[in-house]
VONU-63508 format. One line per field, with one value per residue (C-alpha): residue number from 0; residue in three letters; chain; x, y, z. Coordinates in Angstrom, 3 decimals. Layout:
vexba: NUM, ...
dovo: ala, ...
fivex: A, ...
X: X, ...
Y: Y, ...
Z: Z, ...
% end
This chain:
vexba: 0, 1, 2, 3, 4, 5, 6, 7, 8, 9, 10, 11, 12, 13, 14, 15, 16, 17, 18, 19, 20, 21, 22, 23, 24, 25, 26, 27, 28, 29, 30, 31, 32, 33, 34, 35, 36, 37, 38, 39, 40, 41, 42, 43, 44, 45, 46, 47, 48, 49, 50, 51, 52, 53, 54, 55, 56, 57, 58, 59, 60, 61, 62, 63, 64, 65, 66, 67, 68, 69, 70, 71, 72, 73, 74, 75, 76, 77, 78, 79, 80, 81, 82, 83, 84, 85, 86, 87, 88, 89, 90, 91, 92, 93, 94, 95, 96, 97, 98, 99, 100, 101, 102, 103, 104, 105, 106, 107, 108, 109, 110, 111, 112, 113, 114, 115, 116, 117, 118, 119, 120, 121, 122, 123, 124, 125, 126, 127, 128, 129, 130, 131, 132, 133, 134, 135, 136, 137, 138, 139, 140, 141, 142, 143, 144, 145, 146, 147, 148, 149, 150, 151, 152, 153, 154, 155, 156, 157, 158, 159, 160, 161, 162, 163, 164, 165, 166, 167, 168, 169, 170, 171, 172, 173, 174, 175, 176, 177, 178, 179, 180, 181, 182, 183, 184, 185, 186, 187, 188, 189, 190, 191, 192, 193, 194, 195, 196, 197, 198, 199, 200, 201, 202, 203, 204, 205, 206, 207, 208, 209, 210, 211, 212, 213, 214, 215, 216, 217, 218, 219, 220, 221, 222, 223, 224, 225, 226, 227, 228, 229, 230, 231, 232, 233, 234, 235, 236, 237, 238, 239, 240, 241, 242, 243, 244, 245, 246, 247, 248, 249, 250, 251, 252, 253, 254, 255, 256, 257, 258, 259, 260, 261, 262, 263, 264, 265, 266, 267, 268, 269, 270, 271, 272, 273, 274, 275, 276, 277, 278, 279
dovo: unk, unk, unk, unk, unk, unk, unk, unk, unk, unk, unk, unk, unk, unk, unk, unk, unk, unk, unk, unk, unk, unk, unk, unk, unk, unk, unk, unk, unk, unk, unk, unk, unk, unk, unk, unk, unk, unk, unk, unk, unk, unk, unk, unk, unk, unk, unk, unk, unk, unk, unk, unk, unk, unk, unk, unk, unk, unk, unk, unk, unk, unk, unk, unk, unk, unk, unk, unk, unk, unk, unk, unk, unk, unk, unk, unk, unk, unk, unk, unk, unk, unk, unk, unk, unk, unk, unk, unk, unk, unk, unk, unk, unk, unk, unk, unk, unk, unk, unk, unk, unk, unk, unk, unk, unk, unk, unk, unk, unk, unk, unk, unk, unk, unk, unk, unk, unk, unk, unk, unk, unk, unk, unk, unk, unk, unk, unk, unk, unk, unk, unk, unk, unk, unk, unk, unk, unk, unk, unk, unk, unk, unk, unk, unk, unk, unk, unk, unk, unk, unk, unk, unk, unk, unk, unk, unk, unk, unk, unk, unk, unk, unk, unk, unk, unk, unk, unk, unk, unk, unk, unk, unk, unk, unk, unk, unk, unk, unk, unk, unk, unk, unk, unk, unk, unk, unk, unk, unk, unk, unk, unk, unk, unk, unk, unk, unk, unk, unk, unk, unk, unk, unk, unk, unk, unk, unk, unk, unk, unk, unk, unk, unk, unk, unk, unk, unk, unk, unk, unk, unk, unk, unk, unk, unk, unk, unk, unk, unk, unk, unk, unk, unk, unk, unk, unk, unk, unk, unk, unk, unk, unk, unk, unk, unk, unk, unk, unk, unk, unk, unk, unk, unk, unk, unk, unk, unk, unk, unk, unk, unk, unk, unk, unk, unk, unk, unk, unk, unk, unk, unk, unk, unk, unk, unk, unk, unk, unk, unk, unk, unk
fivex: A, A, A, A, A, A, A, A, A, A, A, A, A, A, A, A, A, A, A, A, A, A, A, A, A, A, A, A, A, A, A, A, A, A, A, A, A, A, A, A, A, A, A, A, A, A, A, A, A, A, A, A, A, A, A, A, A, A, A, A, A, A, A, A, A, A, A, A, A, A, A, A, A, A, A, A, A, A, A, A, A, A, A, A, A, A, A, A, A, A, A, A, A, A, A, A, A, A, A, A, A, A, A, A, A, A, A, A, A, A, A, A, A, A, A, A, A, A, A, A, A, A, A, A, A, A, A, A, A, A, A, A, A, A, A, A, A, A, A, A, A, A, A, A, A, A, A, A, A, A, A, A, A, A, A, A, A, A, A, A, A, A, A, A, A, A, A, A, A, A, A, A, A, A, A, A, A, A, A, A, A, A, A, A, A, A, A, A, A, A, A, A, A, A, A, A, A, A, A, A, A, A, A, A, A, A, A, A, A, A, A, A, A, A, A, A, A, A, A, A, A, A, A, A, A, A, A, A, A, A, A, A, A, A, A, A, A, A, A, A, A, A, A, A, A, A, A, A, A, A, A, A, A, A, A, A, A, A, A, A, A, A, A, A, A, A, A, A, A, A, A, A, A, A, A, A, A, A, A, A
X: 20.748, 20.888, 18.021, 19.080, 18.587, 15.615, 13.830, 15.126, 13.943, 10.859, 9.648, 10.894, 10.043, 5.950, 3.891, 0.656, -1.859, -5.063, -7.752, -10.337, -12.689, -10.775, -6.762, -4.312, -0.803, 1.280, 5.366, 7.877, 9.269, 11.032, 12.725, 16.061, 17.210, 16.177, 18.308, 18.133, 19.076, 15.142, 14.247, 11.233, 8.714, 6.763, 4.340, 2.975, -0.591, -3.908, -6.325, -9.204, -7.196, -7.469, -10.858, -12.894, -10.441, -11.061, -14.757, -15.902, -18.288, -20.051, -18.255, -18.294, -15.107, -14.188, -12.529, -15.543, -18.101, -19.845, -20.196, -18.085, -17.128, -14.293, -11.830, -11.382, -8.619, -7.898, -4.788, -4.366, -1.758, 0.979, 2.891, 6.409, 8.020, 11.552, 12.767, 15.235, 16.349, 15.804, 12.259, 10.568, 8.666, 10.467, 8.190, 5.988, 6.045, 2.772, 3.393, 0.458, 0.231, -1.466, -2.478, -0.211, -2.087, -4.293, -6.109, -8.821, -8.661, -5.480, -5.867, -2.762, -2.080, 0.802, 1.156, 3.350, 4.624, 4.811, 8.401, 12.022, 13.314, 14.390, 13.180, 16.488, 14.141, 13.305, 11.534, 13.611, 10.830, 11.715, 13.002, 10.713, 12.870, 12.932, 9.430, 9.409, 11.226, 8.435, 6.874, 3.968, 5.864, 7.932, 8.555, 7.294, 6.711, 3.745, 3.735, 1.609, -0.424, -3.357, -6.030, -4.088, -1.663, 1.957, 3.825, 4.152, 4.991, 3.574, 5.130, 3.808, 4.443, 2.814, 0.357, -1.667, -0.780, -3.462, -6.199, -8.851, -10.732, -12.660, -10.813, -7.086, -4.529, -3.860, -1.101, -2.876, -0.299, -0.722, 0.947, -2.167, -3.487, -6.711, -8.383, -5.532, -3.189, -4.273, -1.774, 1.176, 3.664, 4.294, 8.458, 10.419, 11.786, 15.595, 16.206, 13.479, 12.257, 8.874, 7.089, 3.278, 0.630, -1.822, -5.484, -7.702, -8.405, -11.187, -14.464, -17.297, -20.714, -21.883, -25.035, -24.268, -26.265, -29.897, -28.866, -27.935, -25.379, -22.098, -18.692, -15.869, -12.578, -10.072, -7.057, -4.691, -5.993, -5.253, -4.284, -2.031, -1.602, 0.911, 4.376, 3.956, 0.838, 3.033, 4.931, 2.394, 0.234, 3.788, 4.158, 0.731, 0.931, 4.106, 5.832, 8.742, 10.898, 9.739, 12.166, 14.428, 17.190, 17.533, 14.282, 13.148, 10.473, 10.287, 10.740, 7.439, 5.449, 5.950, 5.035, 1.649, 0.837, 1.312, -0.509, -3.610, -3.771, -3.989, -6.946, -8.678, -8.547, -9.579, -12.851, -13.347, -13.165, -15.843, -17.823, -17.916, -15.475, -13.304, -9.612, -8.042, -10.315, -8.957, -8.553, -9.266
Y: -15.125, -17.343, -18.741, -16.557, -13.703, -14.220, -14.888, -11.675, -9.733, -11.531, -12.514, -10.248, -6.733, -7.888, -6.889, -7.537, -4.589, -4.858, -1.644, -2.148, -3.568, -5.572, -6.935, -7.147, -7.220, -4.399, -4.228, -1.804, 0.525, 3.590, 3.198, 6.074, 8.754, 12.814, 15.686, 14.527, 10.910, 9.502, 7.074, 7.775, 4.475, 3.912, 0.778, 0.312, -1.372, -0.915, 1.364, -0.997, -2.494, 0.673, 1.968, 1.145, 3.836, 6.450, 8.554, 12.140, 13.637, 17.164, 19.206, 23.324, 24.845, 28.428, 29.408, 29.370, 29.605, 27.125, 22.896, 21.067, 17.218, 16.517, 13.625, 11.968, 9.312, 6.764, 5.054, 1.356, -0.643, -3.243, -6.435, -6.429, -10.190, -10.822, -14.143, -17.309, -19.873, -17.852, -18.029, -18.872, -16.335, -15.888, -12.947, -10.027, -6.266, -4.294, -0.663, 2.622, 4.117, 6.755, 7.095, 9.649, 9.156, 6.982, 6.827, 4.380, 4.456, 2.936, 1.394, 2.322, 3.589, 4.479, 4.428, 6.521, 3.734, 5.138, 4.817, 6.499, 2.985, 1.680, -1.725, -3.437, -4.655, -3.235, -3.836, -2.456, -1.143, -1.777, 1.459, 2.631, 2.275, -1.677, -1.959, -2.323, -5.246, -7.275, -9.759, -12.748, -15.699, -13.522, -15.586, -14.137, -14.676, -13.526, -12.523, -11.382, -12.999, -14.416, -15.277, -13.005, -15.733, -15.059, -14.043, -16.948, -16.705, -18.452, -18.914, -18.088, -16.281, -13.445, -14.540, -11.202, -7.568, -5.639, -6.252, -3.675, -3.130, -0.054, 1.798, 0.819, -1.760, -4.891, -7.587, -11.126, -13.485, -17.274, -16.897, -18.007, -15.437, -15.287, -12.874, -10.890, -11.041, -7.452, -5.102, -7.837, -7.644, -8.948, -9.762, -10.569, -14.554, -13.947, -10.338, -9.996, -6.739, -5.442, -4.980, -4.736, -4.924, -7.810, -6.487, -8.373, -12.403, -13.699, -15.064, -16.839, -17.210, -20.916, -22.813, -26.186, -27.864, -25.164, -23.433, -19.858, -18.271, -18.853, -17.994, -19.607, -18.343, -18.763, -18.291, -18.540, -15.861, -12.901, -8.951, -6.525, -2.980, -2.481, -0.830, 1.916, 2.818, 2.483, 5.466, 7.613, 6.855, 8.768, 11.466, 12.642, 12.259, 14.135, 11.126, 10.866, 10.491, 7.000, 6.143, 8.600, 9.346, 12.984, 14.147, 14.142, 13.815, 16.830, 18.393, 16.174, 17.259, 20.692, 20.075, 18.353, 20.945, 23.581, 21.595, 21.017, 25.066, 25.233, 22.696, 24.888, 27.726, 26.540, 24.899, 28.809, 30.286, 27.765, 28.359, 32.280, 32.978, 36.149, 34.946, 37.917, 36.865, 36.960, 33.740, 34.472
Z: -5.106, -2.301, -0.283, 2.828, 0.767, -0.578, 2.275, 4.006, 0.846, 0.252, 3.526, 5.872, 4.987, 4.789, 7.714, 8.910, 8.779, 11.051, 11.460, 13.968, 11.477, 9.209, 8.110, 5.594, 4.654, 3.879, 3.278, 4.962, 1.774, 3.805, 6.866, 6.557, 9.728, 9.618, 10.033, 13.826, 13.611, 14.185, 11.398, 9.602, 8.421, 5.914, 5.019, 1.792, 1.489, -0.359, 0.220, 0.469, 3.525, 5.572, 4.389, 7.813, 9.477, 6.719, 7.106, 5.545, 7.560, 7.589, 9.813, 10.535, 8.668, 10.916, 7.735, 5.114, 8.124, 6.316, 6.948, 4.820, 4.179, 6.063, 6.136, 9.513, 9.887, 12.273, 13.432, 12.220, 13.830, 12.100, 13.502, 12.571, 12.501, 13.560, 12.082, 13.398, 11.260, 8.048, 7.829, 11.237, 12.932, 16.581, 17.677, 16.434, 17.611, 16.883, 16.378, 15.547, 12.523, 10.790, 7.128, 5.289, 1.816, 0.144, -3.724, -3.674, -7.349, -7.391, -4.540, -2.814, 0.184, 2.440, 6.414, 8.806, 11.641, 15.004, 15.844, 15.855, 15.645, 12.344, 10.594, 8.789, 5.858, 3.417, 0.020, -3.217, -5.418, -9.018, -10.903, -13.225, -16.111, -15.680, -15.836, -19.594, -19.298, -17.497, -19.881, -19.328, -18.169, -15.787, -12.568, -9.566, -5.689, -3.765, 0.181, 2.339, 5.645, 4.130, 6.526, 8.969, 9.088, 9.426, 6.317, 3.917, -0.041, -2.889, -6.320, -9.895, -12.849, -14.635, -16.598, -17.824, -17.977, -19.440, -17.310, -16.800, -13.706, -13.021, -15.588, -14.250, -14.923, -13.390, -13.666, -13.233, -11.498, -10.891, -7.374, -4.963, -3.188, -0.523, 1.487, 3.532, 1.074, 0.098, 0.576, 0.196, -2.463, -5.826, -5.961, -9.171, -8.572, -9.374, -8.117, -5.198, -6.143, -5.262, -8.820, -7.610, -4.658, -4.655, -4.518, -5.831, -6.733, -8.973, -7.933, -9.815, -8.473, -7.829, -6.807, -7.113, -4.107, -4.880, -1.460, -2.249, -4.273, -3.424, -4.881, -5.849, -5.255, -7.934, -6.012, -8.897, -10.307, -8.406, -9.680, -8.812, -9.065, -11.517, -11.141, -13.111, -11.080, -7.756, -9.151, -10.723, -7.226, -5.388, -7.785, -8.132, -3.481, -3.811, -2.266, -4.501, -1.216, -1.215, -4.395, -5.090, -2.454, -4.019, -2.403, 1.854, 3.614, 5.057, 1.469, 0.715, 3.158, 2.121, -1.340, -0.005, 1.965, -0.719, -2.933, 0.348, 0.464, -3.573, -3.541, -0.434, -2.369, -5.599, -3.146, -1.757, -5.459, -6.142, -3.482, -4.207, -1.518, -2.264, -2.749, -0.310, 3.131, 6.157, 8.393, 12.248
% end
């Protein structure tokens, strides 16, 4: 692959993601037309990068007459970059965009951009059936805007792949990584695909001088959520749209909002409502 190619699958697809409390990176993974012709956009980014602009609150439900917790979401807003000379950043374009699902357990989560327009860049996801062949050693780049800095890529390799945090699996990757790299993507070297999310790095506590505790940042040692947990994240949020071309967005939506009224219900059955009310 040449190097004009790599940067425009590497680099240019990453965007930067910024709530009204905090900022991360995030990469464009769906940008395709509807039955109409208007493109439809989708950002991929960790949930822990959006979390300021998600709150449950108690709120009065007309249906079960009763308060309830309720999920409020606010819009977050990403830069786009267009490029010149391969890889220098000519201009930005911010856009709104709302959260379409998140899991903070896997730490996912994936934005609907504002826009009929459509973005020319997009990251190819690894299929699922190549993931096997990832092994330690496995070249890699990492990208993202660290710092809130514009898009910029480190290199590294794979260097653990059975890490367990909070009951989920990691890949540890030696590609630097610092605070706003969150949400950024983990790229195979020689084909560019996206094969993880960066999420977290490693920190050590320190005290060296007798001032406080302080932590040290071992930036070399960052994790990703690993590709096989990109994909389970989309099938259990009925998002299989996102990789295979068989299946729509509007056919997703559908099968989220079947699955929304299932979980209501089974909520009423719990909470001694009969299963026949009437809604007003």
């Amino acid at each position: 692959m040449n190097i004009q190619e790599l940067h425009k699958r590497i680099l240019y697809p990453v965007v930067r993601v910024r709530t009204q409390k905090a900022g991360g990176s995030g990469t464009i993974i769906y940008s395709k037309p509807d039955k109409q012709g208007k493109y439809e956009n989708f950002v991929m980014t960790c949930a822990h990068v959006v979390d300021s602009a998600i709150s449950t609150k108690k709120d009065w439900d007309s249906v079960l007459k009763k308060k309830i917790e309720k999920e409020f979401l606010q819009e977050v807003n990403i830069e786009v970059f267009d490029y010149v000379y391969l890889s220098t950043v000519d201009s930005s374009k911010s856009y709104r965009a709302n959260i379409l699902a998140y899991d903070k357990h896997h730490d996912i989560a994936i934005l609907s951009v504002d826009t009929p327009k459509p973005f020319p860049y997009v990251v190819e996801l690894i299929p699922f059936e190549e993931i096997k062949q990832i092994r330690l050693f496995t070249p890699i780049y990492t990208a993202g805007c660290s710092l809130l800095h514009d898009p910029f890529a480190t290199t590294g390799q794979i260097t653990y792949m059975k890490e367990l945090i909070e009951n989920r699996t990691y890949y540890m990757t030696s590609g630097n990584a610092i605070f706003g790299n969150s949400g950024g993507a983990v790229y195979l070297a020689d084909t560019g695909q996206q094969i993880g999310i960066t999420a977290r790095i490693t920190g050590m506590p320190s005290d060296l001088f007798g001032f406080g505790i302080s932590f040290d940042w071992m930036t070399w040692m960052s994790f990703m959520v690993s590709p096989d947990r990109i994909y389970q994240f989309f099938n259990e949020q009925e998002l299989k749209f996102l990789y295979d071309p068989s299946d729509t967005f509007e056919s997703a939506m559908k099968r989220r909002e079947k699955k929304q009224k299932e979980a209501l219900m089974a909520r009423r059955m719990e909470e001694g409502e009969p299963e026949d009310k009437e809604e007003y």
